[in-house]
C-alpha positions in Angstrom: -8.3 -12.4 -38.4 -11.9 -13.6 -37.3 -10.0 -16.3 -34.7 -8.3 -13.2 -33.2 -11.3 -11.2 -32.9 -13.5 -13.8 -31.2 -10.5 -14.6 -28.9 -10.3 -11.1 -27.7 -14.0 -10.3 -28.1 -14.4 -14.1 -25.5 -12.0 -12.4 -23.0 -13.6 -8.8 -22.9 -16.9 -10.7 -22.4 -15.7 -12.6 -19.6 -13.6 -9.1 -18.1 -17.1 -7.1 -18.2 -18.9 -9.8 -16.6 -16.9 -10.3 -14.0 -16.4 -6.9 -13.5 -20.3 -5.8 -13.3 -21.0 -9.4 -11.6 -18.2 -10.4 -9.6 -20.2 -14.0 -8.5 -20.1 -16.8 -10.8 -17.9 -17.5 -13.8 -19.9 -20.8 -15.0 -19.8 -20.8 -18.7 -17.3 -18.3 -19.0 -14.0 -20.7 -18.5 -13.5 -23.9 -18.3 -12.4 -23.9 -14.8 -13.9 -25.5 -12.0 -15.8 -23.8 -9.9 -15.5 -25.4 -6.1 -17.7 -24.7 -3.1 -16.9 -23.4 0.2 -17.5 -26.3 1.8 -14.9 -27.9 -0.4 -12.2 -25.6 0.1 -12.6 -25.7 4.2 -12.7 -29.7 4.0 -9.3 -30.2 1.8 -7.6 -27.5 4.1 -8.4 -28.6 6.9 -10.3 -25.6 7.8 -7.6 -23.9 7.2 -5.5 -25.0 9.8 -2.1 -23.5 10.7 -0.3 -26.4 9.9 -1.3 -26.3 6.2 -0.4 -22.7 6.0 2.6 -22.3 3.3 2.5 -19.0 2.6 1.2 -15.4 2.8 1.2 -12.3 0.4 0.0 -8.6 0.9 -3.2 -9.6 -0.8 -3.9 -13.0 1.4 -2.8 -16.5 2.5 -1.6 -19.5 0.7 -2.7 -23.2 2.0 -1.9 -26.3 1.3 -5.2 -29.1 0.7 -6.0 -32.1 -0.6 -9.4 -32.8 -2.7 -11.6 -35.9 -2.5 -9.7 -37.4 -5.5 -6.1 -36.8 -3.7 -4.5 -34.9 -5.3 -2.8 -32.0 -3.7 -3.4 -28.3 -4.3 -2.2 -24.6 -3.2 -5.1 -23.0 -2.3 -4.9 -19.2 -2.4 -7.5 -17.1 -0.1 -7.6 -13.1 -0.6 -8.4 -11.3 1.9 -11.3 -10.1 2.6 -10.5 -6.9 3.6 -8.7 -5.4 0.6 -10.0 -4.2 -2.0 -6.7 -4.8 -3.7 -7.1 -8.2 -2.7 -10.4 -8.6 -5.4 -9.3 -7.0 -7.7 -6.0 -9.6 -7.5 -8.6 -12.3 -7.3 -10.1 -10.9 -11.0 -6.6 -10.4 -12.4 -5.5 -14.4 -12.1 -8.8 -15.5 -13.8 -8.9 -13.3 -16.5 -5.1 -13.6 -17.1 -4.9 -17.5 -16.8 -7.8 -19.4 -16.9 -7.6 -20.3 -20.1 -4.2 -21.0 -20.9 -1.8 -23.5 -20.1 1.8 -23.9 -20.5 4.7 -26.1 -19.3 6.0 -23.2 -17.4 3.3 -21.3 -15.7 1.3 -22.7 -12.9 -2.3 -24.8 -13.6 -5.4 -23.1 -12.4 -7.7 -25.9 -11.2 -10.4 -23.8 -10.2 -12.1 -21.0 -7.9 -14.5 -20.6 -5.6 -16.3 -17.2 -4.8 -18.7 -17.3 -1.8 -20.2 -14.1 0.2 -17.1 -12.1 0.4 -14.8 -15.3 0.0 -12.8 -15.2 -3.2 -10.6 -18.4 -3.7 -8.0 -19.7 -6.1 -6.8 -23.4 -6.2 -3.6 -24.1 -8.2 -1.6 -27.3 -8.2 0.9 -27.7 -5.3 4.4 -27.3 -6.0 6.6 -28.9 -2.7 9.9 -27.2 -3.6 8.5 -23.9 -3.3 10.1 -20.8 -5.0 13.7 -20.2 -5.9 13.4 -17.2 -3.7 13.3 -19.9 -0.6 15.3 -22.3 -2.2 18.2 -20.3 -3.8 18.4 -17.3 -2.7 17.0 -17.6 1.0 18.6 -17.5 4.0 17.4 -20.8 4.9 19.2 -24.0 4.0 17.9 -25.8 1.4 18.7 -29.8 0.2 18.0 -28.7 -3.5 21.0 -29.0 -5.3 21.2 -26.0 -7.9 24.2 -27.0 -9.9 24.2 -25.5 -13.3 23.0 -27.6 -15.2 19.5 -27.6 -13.3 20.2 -23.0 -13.4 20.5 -23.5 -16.9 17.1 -26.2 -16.8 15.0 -23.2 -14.9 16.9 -20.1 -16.8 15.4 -21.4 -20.5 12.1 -22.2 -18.6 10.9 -19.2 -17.1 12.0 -17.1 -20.5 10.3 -19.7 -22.7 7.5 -19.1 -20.2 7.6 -15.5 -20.4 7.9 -15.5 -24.4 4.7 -17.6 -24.7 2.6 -14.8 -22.2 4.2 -12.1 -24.3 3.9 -13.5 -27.7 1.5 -16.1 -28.4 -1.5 -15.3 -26.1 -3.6 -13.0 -27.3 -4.3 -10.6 -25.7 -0.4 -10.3 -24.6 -0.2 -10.2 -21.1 2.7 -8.3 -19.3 2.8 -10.0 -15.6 4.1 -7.2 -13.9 5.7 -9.2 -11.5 8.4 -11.4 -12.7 10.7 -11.9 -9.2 12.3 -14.7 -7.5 9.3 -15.4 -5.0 7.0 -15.5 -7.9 9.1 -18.7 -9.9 7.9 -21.8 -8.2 9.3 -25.6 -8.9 7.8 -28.8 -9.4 9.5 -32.0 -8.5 11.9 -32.1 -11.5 12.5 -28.1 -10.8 10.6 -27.2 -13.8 9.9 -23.3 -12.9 6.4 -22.3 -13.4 5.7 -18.7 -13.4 3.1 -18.1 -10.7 1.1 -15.1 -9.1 -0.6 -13.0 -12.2 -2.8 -11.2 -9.6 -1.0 -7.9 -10.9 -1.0 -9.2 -14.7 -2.3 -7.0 -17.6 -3.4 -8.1 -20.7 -2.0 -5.6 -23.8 -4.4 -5.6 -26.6 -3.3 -5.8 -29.9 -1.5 -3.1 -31.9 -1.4 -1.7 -28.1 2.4 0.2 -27.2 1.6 0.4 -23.4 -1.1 0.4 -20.9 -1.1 3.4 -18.4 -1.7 2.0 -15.2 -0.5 2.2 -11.2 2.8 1.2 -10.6 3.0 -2.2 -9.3 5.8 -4.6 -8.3 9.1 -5.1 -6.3 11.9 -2.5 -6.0 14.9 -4.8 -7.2 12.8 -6.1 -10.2 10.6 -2.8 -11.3 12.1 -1.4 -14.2 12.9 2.5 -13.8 10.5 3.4 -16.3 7.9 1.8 -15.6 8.1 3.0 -12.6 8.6 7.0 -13.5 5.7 7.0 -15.6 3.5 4.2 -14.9 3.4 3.2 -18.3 4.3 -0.8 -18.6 5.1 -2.6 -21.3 6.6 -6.2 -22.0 9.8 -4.5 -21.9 8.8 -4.0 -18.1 9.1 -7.8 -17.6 12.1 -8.4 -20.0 14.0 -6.0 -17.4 12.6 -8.1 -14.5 13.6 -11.4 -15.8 17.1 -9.8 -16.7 17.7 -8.9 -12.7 16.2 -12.7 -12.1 18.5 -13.7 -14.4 21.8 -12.3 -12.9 20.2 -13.7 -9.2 20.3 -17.3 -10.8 23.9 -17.3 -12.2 25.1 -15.3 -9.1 22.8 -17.5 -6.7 22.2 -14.2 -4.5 19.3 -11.5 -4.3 19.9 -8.2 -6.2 19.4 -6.5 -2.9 21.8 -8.5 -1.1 24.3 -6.0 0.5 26.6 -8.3 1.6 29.3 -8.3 -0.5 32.8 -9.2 -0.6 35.5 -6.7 1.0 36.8 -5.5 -2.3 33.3 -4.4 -3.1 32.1 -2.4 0.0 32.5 0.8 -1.5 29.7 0.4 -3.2 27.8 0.7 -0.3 30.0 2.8 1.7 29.9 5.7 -1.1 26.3 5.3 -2.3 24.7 3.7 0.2 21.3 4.5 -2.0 21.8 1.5 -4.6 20.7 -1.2 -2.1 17.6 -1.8 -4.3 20.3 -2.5 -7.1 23.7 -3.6 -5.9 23.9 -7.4 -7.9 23.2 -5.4 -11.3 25.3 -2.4 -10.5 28.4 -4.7 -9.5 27.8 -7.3 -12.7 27.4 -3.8 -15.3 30.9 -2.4 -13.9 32.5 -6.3 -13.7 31.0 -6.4 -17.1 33.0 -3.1 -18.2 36.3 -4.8 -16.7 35.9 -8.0 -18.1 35.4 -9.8 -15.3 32.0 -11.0 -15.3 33.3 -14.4 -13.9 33.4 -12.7 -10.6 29.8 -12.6 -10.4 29.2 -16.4 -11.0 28.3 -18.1 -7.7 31.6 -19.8 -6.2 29.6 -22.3 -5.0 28.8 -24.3 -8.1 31.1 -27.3 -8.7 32.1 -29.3 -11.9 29.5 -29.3 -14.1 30.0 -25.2 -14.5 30.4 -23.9 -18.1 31.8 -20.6 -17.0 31.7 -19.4 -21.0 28.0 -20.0 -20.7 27.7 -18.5 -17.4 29.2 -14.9 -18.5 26.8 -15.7 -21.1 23.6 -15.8 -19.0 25.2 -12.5 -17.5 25.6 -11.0 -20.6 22.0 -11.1 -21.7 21.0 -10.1 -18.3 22.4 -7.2 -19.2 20.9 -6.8 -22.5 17.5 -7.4 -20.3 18.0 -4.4 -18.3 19.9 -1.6 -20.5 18.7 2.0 -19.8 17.0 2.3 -23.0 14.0 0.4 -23.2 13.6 0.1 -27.1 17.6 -1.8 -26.8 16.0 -4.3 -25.0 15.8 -7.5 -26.7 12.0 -9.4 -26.6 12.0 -12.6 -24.6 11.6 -14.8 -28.1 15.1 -13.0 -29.1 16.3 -13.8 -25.0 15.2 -17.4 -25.5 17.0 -17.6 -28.8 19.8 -16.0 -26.9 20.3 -18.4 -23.9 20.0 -21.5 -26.4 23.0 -20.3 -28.0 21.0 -19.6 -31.8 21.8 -16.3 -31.6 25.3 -15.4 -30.9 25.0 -12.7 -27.8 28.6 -11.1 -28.2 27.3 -9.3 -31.5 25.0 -7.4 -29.3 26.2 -3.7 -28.4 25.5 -3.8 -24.5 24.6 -0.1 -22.9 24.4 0.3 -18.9 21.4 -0.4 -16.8 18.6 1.3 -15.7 18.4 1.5 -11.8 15.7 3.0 -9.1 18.4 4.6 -6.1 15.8 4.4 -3.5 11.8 4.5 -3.1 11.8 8.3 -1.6 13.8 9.1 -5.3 11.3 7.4 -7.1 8.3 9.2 -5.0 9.8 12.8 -5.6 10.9 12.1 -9.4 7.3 10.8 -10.1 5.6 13.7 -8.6 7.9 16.0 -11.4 6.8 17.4 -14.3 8.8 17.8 -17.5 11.8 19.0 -17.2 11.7 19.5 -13.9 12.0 15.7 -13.5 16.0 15.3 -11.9 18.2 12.7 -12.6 19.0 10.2 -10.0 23.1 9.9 -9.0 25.7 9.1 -11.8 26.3 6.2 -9.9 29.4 4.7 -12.1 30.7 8.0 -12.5 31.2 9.0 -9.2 32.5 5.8 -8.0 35.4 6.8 -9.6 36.1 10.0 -7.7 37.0 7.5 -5.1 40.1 5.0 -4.8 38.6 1.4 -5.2 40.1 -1.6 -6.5 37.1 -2.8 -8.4 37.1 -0.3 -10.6 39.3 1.0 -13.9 39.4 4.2 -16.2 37.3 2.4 -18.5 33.7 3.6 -15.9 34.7 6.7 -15.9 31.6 7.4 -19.2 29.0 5.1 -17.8 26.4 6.9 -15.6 23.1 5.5 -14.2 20.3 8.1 -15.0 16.8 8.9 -15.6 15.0 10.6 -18.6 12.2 11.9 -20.0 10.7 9.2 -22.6 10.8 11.2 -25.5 14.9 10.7 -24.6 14.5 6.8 -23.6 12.4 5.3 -26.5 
């Protein structure tokens, strides 16, 4: 018990000093701090050419220090306020733990209105580039290696959720956000948006935060996250790997246009939508990327699906934890004695506005998606939708 307190009481410490201070973190994590100068000479000056990336918050560069090695070094803008507050987020969240799936933190730098991260380089970017871009890629994702980066980002995920203390919930669990190294070991990257969840703590009330496709309903409706908030997100990252395409892909096959002909409101949602009522039919090996060749274990595929699934059912509390998911995808648990309930979808961002904005009972309830389907001749669909409905309610119903 006195471990835990001086664990949490260490990262409070550091929170309010950072907080009142906002310069210089010597002594406080074992880090390095880095000069300006520094950062400018491994950069280049932070030339054009060693640009690999940009976020709403800043840039991403690619450098070199004096000993070689090669880093990603993240600038936030200066301009945002958003942007130091990210900056603040990442050091509190991850300077001081390490894991075989999350990204390393080298060090920082914080000069004038500069505020600089430096993280080790990763030169096969994210699998939002690799697999699911539109961009051709020489990475070969067979499923052996999905599999490899499936159990990585969960066991990932399990460690932020259950052995750091504070928990921290990352808020923003998404395709762009899973980098890989050169053996495609994900790392979980980007905790600019991460909270940490005292103990004993249900929820934190906070802004919402994070990417329509991957936000979990809600979270949100009512701005209350939890580490079910991520479980849901890995669950829609989930189905992306075994389907190899972006839950707000809307190109789909011909038997599956209505969909988006009828409801052309789910595009924020259309990969789980299509795997919960391929689910219903038992055919769940529709969703599995056509593209994979020998080495697929289609039984182990569905499988993946499955707990997908489980990740993202309507009601939070049915949710498994990601130590139960990683238990799950190893096979130690057997996932077909799990009762699977439909998903929890956001329509569209104006529906979440107005819905947020209601009080009560006043809040409505977003289309019965699966339900109404079925007032309309499609060949994807049989009698056995007709009770499934996607819908929103008040969390006194939900928990």
């Amino acid at each position: 018990m006195g471990c835990l307190f001086n664990f949490c009481k260490k990262r409070t410490k550091r929170q309010q000093s950072f907080s009142h201070h906002g310069e210089d973190l010597s002594g406080k994590t074992s880090i390095k701090k880095y000069t300006y100068k520094e950062i400018v000479r491994s950069t280049d000056n932070f030339s054009p050419s060693n640009k690999i990336g940009e976020g709403g918050f800043g840039s991403v560069y690619k450098g070199k220090l004096r000993n070689g090695t090669i880093v990603a070094v993240k600038v936030l803008s200066t301009e945002s306020k958003q942007g130091a507050k990210e900056f603040q987020n990442e050091l509190m969240s991850i300077s001081d733990i390490s894991h075989d799936n999350l990204v390393k933190l080298y060090g920082y730098c914080v000069d004038r209105d500069q505020r600089i991260l430096v993280y080790n380089y990763h030169e096969n970017n994210s699998l939002a580039k690799t697999l699911l871009g539109s961009g051709r890629s020489n990475i070969q994702f067979n499923w052996r290696t999905r599999v490899k980066i499936c159990h990585g980002i969960a066991r990932g995920l399990a460690y932020l959720h259950h052995s750091v203390v504070p928990h921290i919930v990352h808020r923003d669990i998404k395709a762009s956000n899973i980098l890989l190294d050169n053996d495609l070991t994900p790392k979980i990257s980007d905790f600019g948006l991460a909270k940490l969840l005292p103990p004993y703590a249900t929820h934190i009330s906070t802004r919402v935060a994070g990417t329509l496709g991957y936000l979990a309903p809600e979270y949100a409706i009512r701005g209350q996250v939890t580490r079910k908030s991520d479980v849901y997100s890995f669950g829609v990252l989930l189905l992306e790997i075994v389907s190899g395409r972006s839950n707000t892909n809307t190109i789909l096959p011909y038997e599956d246009q209505i969909l988006l002909e009828k409801f052309p409101e789910i595009t924020n949602g259309v990969l789980l939508l299509q795997t919960w009522i391929y689910y219903e039919q038992g055919g769940l090996e529709k969703i599995v990327d056509s593209s994979l060749g020998d080495d697929l274990d289609l039984a182990e595929a569905c499988r993946f699906l499955k707990i997908g699934l489980l990740c993202t059912q309507d009601v939070t509390r049915k949710r498994p934890d990601m130590s139960k998911v990683v238990a799950m995808l190893s096979g130690e648990l057997d996932v077909d004695l799990e009762k699977i309930s439909k998903p929890a979808m956001i329509s569209d961002f104006m529906d979440l506005k107005i819905r947020s904005m209601r009080k009560g009972n006043d809040i409505a309830t977003s289309s019965n998606f699966l339900s109404s389907i079925m007032a309309h001749s499609s060949p994807m669909l049989s009698n056995e939708t007709t009770q499934a409905s996607m819908s929103f309610t008040e969390a006194s119903d939900r928990e």
